[in-house]
C-alpha positions as CSV (number, residue, x, y, z in Angstrom):
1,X,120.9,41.6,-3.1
2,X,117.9,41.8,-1.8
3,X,114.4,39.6,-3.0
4,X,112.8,42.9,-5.0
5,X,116.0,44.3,-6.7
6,X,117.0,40.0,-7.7
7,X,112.8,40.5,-8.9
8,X,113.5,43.5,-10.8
9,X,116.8,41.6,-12.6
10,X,114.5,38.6,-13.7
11,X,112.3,40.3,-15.2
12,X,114.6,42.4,-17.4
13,X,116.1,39.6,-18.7
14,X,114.9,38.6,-22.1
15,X,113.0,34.8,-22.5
16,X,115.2,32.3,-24.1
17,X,112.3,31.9,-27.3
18,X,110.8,34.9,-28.5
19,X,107.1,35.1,-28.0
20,X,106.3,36.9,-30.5
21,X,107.9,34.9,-33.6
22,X,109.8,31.7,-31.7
23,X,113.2,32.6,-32.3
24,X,116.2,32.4,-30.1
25,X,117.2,34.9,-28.0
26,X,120.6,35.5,-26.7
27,X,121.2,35.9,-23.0
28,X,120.9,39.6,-22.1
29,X,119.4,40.6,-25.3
30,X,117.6,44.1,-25.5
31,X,115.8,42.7,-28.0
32,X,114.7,39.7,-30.5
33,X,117.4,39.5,-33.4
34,X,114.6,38.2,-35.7
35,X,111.6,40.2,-35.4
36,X,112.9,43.1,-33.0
37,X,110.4,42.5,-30.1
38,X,111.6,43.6,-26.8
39,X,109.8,44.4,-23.3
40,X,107.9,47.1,-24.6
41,X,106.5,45.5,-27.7
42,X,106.5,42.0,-27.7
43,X,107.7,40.3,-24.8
44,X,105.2,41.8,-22.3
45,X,101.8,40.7,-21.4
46,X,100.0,43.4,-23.0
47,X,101.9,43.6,-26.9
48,X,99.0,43.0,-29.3
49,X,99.5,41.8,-33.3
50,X,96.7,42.8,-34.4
51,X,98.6,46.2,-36.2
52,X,101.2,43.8,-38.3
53,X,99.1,43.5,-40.8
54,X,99.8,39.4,-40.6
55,X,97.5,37.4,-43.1
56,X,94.5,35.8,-41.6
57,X,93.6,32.1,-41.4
58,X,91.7,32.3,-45.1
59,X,94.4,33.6,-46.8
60,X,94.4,31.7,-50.3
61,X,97.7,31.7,-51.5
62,X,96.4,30.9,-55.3
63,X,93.9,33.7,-55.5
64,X,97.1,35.8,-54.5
65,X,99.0,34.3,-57.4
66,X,96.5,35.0,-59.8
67,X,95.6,38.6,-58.6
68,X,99.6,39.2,-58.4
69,X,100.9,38.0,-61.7
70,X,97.1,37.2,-64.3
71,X,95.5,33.9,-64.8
72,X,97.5,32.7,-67.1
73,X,100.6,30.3,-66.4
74,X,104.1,30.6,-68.2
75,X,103.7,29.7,-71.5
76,X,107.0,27.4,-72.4
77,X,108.9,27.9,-75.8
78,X,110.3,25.2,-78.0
79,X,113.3,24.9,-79.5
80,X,114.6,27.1,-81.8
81,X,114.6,26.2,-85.2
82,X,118.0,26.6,-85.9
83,X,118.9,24.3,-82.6
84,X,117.3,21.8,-84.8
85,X,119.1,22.0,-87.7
86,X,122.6,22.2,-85.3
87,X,121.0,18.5,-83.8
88,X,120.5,17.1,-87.5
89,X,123.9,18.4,-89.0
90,X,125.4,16.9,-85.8
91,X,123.9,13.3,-85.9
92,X,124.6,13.1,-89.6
93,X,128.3,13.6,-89.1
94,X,127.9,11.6,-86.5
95,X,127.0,9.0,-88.3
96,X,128.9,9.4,-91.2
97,X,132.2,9.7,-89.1
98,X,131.3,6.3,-87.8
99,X,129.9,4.5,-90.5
100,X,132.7,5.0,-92.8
């Protein structure tokens, strides 16, 4: 084999960490099993991520929270009042069953 066909099998061999997102590539991989990024996209010089539509460095994850789902938190319940009543009727036999 001679030095530019070995060149031209080095360099279609895929990187053993993906680039693009850091995950591990299999030997002889076509492409990234994560992300998808091969020669053409992601492992070559010239790829660019400026089209993934990735969130910037300001991103504020609670100003997303409140524009996804409203200001206002998850307002908890009580207990039923009938659970109540079960807890009361249960202590009292309870206790009656053991006091008598």
């Amino acid at each position: 084999m001679e030095f530019g066909t070995w060149s031209l099998v080095l360099s279609d061999m895929a990187p053993e960490v993906c680039p693009n997102c850091g995950a591990t590539v299999p030997r002889n991989a076509k492409a990234c099993p994560e992300c998808g990024s091969d020669e053409q996209t992601g492992w070559s010089e010239e790829a660019e991520s400026a089209g993934v539509d990735l969130p910037d460095d300001s991103f504020d994850y609670d100003d997303f929270v409140k524009k996804e789902f409203g200001a206002k938190g998850p307002v908890p319940h009580g207990i039923k009042w009938y659970w109540w009543v079960i807890a009361v009727v249960l202590v009292a036999s309870f206790l009656l069953f053991c006091l008598r």
